[in-house]
C-alpha positions in Angstrom: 102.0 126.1 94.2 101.1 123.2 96.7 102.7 125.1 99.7 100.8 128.3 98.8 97.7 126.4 98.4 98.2 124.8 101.6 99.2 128.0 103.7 96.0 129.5 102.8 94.4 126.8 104.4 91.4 124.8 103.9 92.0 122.6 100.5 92.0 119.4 99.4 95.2 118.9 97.3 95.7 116.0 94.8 99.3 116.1 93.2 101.5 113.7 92.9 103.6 113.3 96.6 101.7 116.3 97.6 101.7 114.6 101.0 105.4 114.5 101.4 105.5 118.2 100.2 103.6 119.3 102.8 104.9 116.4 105.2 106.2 119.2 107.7 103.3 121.7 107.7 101.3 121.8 110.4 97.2 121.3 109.9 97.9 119.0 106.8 96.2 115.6 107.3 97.9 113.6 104.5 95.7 110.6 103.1 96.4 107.7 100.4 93.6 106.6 99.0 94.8 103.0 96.9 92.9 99.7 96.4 94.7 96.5 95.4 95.9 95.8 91.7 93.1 93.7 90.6 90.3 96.3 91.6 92.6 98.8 90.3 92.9 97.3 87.1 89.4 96.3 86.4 88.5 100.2 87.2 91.2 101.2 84.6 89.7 98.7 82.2 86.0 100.0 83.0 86.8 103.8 82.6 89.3 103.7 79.3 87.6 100.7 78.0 90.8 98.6 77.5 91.4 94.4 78.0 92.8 93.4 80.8 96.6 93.3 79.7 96.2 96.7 78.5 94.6 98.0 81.9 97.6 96.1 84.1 100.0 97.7 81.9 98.4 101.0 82.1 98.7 100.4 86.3 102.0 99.0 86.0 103.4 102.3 84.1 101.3 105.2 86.6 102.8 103.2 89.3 106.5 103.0 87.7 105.8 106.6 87.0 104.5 107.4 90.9 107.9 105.3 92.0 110.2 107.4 89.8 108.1 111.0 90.5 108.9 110.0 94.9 112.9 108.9 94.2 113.4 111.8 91.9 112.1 114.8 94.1 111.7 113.9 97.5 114.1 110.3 97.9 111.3 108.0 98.7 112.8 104.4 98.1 109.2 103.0 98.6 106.3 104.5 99.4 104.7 103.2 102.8 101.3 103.4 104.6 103.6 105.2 107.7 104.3 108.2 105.4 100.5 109.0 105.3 98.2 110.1 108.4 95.0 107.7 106.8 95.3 105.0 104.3 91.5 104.1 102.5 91.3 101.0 101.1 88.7 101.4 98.2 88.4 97.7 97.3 85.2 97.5 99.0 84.2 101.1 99.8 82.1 103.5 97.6 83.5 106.6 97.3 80.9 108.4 99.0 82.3 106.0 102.1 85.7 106.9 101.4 85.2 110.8 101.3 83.4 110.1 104.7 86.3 108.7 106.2 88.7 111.2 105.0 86.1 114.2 106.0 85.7 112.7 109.4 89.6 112.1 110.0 89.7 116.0 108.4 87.5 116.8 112.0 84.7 118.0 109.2 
């Protein structure tokens, strides 16, 4: 489904390892977006209104999960800013400022 998604050309796809599926396709600009385990945490907490252990286990686990999902299907050992064409930062960018990056580095 990701490959015929992305042949027909003009998508934003959000999948788990999406970006190494479509690693060899031409046209595909292939963006992480992360932030650093505190923010991420504190967001988790915010939006599923949980304490603090419960948000970093919550991270912990999607990450374990992310880890497991790359080794399984497509070998990834570790997953490294070089695998991805832009890496965003959202510790201290909105999202509106994120999107912009991405949609600019998309030549949008």
């Amino acid at each position: 489904a990701i490959e015929e998604t992305a042949v027909r050309g003009s998508a934003v796809i959000v999948s788990h390892a999406a970006s190494h599926a479509l690693a060899s396709q031409p046209g595909v600009l292939r963006v992480l977006v992360t932030a650093s385990p505190s923010i991420r945490r504190a967001r988790v907490a915010s939006e599923r209104d949980l304490n603090e252990k419960d948000a970093a286990r919550a991270v912990d686990e999607s990450d374990a999960g992310r880890a497991d999902y790359l080794k399984r299907f497509y070998g990834v050992k570790s997953e490294l800013p070089t695998q991805y064409d832009v890496v965003v930062n959202t510790d201290r960018l909105l999202p509106q400022e994120a999107a912009s990056l991405i949609a600019l580095a998309a030549g949008r």
